[in-house]
C-alpha positions as CSV (number, residue, x, y, z in Angstrom):
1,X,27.7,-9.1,-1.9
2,X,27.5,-6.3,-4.0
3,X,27.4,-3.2,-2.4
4,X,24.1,-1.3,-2.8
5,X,24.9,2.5,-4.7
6,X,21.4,3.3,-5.2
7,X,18.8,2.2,-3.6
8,X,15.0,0.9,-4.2
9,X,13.2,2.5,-1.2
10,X,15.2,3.0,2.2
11,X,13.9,5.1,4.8
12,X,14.3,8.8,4.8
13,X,15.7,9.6,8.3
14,X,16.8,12.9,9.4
15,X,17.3,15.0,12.7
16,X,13.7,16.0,13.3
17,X,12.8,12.1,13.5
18,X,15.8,11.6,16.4
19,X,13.9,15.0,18.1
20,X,10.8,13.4,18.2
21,X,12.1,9.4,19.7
22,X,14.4,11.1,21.9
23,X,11.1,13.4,23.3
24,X,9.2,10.4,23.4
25,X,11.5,8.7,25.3
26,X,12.5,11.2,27.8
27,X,8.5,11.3,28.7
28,X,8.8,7.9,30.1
29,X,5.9,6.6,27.7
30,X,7.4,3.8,25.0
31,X,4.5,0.9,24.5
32,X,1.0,1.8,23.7
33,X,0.6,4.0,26.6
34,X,1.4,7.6,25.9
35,X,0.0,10.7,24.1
36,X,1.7,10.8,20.7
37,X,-0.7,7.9,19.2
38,X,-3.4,9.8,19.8
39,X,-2.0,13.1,18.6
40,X,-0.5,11.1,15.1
41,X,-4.0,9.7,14.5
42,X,-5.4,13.3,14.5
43,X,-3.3,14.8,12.5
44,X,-2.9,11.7,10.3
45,X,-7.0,12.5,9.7
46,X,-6.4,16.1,9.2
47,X,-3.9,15.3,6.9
48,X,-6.2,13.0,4.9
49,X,-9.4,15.4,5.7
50,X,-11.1,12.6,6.9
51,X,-12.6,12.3,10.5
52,X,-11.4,8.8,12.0
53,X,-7.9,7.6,11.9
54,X,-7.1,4.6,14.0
55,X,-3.6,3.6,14.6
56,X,-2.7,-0.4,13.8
57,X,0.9,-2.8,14.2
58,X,1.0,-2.9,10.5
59,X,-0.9,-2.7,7.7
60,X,-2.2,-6.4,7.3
61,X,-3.5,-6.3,11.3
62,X,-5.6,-2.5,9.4
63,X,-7.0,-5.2,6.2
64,X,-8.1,-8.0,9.3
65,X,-9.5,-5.6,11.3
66,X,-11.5,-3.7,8.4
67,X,-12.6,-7.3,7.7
68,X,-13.9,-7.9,11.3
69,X,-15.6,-4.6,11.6
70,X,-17.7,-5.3,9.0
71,X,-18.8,-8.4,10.0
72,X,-17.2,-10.7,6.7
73,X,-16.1,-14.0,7.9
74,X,-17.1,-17.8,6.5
75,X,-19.1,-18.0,3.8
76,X,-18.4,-14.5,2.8
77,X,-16.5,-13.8,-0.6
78,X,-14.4,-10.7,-0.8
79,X,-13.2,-9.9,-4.6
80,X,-9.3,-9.3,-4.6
81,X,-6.8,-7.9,-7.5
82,X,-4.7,-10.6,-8.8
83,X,-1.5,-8.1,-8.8
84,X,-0.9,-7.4,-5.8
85,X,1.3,-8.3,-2.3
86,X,-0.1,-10.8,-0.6
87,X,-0.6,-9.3,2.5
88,X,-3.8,-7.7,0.6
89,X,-5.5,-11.2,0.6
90,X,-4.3,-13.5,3.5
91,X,-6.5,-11.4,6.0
92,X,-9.4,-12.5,3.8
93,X,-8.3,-15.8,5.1
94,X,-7.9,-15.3,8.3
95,X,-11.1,-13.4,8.7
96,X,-12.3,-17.0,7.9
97,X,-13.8,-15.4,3.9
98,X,-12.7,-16.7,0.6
99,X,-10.2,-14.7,-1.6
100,X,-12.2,-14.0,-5.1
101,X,-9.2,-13.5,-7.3
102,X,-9.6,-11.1,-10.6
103,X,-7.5,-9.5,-13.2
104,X,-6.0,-5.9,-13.6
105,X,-5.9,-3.6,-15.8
106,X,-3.1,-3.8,-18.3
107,X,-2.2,0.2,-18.4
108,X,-3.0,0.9,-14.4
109,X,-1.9,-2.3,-12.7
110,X,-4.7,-2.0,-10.7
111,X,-8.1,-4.2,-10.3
112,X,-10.4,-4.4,-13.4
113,X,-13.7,-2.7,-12.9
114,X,-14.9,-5.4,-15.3
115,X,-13.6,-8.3,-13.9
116,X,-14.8,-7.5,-10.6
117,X,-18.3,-7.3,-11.8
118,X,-18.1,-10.4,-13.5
119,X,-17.2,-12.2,-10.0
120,X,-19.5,-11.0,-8.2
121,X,-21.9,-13.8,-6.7
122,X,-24.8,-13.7,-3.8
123,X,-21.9,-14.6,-1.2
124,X,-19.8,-11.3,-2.5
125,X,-19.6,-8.8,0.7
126,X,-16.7,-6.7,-0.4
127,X,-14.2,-5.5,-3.1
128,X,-10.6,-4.6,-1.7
129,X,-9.1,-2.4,-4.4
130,X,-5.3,-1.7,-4.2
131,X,-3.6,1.4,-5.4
132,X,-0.5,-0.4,-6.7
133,X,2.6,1.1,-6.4
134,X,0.9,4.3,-5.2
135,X,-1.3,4.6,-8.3
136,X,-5.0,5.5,-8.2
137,X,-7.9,2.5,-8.7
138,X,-10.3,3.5,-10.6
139,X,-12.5,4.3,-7.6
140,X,-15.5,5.9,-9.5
141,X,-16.5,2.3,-11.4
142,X,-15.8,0.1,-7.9
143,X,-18.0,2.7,-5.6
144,X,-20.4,2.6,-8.8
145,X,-20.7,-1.3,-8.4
146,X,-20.6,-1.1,-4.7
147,X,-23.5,1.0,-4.6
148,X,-25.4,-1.2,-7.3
149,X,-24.1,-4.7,-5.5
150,X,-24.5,-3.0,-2.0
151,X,-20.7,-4.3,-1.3
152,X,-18.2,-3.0,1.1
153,X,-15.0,-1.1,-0.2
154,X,-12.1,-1.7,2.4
155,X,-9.6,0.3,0.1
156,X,-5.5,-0.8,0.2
157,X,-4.0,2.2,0.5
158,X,-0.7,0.9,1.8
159,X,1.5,2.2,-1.1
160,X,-0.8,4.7,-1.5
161,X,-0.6,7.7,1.0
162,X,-0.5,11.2,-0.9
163,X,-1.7,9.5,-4.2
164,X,-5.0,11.8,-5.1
165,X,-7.8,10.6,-7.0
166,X,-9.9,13.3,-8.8
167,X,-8.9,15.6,-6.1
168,X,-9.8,13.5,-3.1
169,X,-7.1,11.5,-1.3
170,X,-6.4,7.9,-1.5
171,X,-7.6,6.0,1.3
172,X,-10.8,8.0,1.7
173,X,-13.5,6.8,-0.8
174,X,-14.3,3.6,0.5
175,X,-16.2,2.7,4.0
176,X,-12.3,1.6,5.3
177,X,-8.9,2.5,3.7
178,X,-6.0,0.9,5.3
179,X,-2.4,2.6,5.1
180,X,0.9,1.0,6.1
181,X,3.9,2.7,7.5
182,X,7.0,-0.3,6.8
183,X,10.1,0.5,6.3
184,X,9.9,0.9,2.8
185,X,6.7,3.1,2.6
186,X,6.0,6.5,2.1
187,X,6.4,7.3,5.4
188,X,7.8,4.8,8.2
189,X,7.5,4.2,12.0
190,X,9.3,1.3,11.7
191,X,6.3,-0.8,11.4
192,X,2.6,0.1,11.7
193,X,-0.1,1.1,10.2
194,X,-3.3,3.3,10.0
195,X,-7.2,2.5,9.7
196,X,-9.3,5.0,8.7
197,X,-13.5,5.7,8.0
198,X,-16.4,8.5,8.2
199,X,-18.2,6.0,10.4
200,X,-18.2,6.8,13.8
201,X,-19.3,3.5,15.4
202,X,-16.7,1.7,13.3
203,X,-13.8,3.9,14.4
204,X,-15.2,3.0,17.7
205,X,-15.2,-0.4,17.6
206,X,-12.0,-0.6,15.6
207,X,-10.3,0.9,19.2
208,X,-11.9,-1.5,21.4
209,X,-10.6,-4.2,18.6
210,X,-6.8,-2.9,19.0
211,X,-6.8,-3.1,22.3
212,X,-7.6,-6.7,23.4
213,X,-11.8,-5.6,23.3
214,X,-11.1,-3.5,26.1
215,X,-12.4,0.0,26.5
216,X,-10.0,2.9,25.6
217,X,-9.1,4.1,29.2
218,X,-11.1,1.1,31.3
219,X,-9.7,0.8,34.5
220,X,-11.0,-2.9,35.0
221,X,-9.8,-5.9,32.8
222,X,-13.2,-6.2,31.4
223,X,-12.8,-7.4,27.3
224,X,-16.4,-6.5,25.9
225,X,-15.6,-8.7,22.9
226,X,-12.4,-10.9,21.3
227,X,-10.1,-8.4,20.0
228,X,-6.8,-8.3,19.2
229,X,-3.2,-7.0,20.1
230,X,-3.4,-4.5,17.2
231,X,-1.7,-1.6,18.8
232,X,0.8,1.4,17.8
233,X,3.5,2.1,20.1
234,X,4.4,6.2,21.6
235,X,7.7,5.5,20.0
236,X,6.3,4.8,16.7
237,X,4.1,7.6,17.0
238,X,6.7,9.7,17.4
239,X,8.8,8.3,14.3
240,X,5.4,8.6,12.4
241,X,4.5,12.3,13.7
242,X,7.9,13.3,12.7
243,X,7.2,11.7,9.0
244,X,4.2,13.2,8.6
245,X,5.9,17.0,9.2
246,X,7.9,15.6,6.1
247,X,5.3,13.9,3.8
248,X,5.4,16.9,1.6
249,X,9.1,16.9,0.5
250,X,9.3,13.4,0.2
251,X,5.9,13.4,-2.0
252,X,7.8,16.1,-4.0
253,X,10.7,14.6,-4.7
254,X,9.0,11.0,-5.5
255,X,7.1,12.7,-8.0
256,X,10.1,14.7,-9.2
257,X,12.2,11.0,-9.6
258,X,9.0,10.1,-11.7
259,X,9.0,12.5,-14.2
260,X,12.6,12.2,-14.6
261,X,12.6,8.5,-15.3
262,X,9.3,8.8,-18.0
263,X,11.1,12.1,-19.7
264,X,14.5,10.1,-19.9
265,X,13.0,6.7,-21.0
266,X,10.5,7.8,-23.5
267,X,11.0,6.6,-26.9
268,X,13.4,3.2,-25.7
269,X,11.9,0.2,-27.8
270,X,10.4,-2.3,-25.0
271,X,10.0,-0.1,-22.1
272,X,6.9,0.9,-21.0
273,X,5.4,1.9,-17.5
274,X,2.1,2.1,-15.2
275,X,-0.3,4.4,-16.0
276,X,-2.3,6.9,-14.3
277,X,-5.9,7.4,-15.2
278,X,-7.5,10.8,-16.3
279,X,-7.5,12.5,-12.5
280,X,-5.1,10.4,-10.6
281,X,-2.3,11.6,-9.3
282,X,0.3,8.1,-8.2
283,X,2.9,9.4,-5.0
284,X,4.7,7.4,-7.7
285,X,5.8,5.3,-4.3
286,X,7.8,2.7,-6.7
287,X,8.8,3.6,-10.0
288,X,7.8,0.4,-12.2
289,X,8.7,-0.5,-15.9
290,X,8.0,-3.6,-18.1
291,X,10.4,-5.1,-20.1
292,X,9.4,-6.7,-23.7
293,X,12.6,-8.6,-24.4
294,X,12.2,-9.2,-28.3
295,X,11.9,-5.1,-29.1
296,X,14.2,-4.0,-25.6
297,X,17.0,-7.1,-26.7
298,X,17.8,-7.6,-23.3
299,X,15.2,-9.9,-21.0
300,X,14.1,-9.2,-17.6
301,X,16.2,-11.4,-15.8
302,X,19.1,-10.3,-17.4
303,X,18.8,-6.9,-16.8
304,X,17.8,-7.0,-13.1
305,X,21.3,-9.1,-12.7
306,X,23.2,-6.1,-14.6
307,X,21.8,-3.0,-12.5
308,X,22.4,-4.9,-9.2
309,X,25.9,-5.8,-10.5
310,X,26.4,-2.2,-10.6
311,X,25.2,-1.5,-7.9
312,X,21.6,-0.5,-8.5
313,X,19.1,-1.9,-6.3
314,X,16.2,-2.9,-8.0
315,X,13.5,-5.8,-7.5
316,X,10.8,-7.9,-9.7
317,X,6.9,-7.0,-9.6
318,X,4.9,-9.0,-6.9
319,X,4.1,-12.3,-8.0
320,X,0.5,-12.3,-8.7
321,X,-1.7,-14.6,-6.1
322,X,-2.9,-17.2,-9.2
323,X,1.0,-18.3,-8.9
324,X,1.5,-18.6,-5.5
325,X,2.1,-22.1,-3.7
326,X,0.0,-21.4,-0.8
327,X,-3.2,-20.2,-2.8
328,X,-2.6,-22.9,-5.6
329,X,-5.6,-24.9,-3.8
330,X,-8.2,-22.6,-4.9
331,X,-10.2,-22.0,-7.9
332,X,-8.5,-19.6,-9.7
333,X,-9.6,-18.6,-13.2
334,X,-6.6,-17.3,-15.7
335,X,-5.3,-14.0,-14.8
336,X,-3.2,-13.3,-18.2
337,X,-2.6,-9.6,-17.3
338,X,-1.4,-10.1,-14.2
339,X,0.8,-13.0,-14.7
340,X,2.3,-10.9,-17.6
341,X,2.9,-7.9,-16.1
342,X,5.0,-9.6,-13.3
343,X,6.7,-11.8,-16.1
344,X,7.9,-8.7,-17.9
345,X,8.3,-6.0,-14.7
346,X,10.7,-4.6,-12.1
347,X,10.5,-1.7,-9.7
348,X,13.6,0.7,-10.1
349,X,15.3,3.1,-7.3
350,X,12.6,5.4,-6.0
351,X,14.2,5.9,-2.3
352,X,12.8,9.6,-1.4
353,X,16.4,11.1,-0.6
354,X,17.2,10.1,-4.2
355,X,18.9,13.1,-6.4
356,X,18.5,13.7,-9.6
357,X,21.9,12.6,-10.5
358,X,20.8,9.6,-8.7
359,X,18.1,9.1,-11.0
360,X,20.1,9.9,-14.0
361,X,22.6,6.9,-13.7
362,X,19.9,4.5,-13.4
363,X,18.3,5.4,-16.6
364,X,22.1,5.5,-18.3
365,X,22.2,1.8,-17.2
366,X,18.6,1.1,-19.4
367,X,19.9,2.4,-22.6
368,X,20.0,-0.6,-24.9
369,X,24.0,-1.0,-25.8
């Protein structure tokens, strides 16, 4: 196997993380008893300037719980971006809902205000918009048409954490946003994830949910409704806590890595990248370009096989849901921006601990010749 020189998006690990486990451990609490999730979903909100955070396992458990808080389940349509991972629509599944799959925007990546409108039916309940890659929706036009459709907004804000929008934080416009902390992500506690909302009562429910439908603090087994085994463990909190302390630096350099990459690539017949709209700012969590073989002279394929050869780890788009096996039984209309954005794109090293140097010798290796 070829050895891995510069990588897509490892995590960023440093002393103050082994400070934190090694605190947490010492205190005796390591499951989902313990302080530290309590005191990472605080500051998580500050962070966010939002008043509920609720920890989660993972990112997809945050999308199914939004989903049950708000009461969507069968019969229900929930309007989905066709570019996206997939974890952004099977928890419309399993909340029992259909998947309403629509195109993106060919300059953002991101849903298309206009195909979502254009989907919308009497069953439609809720829009998920993704921030792909870290890059703002356009969250002005899908709160405009949740306000005139009276339709939920359970934002994916997985890639998204840092990523502004008009001043305001990803995450925070809709009545849910859902962030995930994989190993890849911004920040990482090794799994995990965060739900967060202005709405008290949901933020209430959502920790009975977590927690089996048990009470926070109950002494008695009593389960006041089917919930779920959705917790954050101390130890993760810890990792997370420690992460957050460092959000800033590795936002900084993400950024910095991005501006690096559009300065050097500008002008290369072929290449392109995503775009941010008037008043976004991406956390540019993956860097992303799209190749056009016939002006570039090199296809997609081809070149993905010749940075990994040297030892530059790099990986295709997500394949949008209208191709995937498992979704192939439902009624999904053409999604030509989608399926061409994934035909033509690949995500390049973005790792936050990347230097500039680092940078540099990928975008030697894009140079036609």
């Amino acid at each position: 196997m070829q050895e891995i020189k510069i990588p897509l998006d490892w995590p960023n690990i440093s002393e103050l993380e082994r400070d934190y486990i090694l605190k947490a451990l010492a205190s005796g609490y390591v499951s989902s008893a313990g302080p530290l999730v309590r005191e990472f979903e605080q500051r998580f909100a500050a962070y966010l300037g939002i008043s509920y955070a609720v920890a989660v396992v993972n990112g997809t458990a945050g999308l199914h719980l939004a989903l049950k808080l708000l009461g969507i389940g069968t019969g229900d349509e929930v309007i989905v971006p066709a570019l996206t991972f997939i974890a952004t629509v099977n928890p419309v599944v399993y909340a029992g809902a259909r998947p309403v799959v629509v195109d993106v925007d060919p300059c953002t990546w991101n849903i298309d205000p206009a195909a979502i409108e254009k989907a919308i039916t009497k069953h439609t309940r809720a829009i998920i918009p993704v921030h792909l890659y870290g890059n703002p929706a356009d969250m002005d036009a899908i709160l405009g048409l949740s306000r005139k459709y009276g339709l939920y907004v359970i934002e994916d804000a997985t890639e998204a954490l840092g990523s502004t929008y008009k001043g305001k934080k990803a995450g925070t416009f809709g009545h849910i946003g859902v962030f995930s902390f994989n190993g890849n992500k911004i920040i990482t506690t090794g799994g995990g994830g965060m739900l967060v909302t202005e709405d008290p009562e949901l933020a209430r429910r959502a920790r009975i949910l977590v927690n089996q439908g048990r009470e926070p603090g109950e002494t008695e087994y009593e389960h006041k409704e089917i919930g779920f085994n959705y917790r954050l463990t101390n130890l993760q909190a810890a990792l997370g806590l420690a992460q957050l302390e460092r959000l800033p630096e590795f936002l900084t350099t993400k950024r910095r890595n991005a501006a690096i990459y559009r300065q050097q690539l500008q002008g290369i017949p072929g290449l392109s990248w995503q775009q941010e709209l008037p008043g976004a700012e991406s956390n540019w969590w993956l860097f992303s370009i799209l190749i056009n073989e016939e002006k570039y002279g090199e296809s997609k394929k081809a070149l993905m096989a010749r940075l990994n050869s040297h030892g530059i780890q790099v990986r295709p788009l997500f394949k949008p849901i209208p191709l995937q096996p498992c979704y192939s039984h439902y009624s999904i209309p053409p999604c030509p921006v989608a399926v061409n954005l994934y035909a033509e794109g690949i995500n390049l090293p973005s790792a936050s601990f990347l230097e500039k140097d680092d940078i540099m010798a990928v975008c030697a290796n894009l140079f036609p010749g």
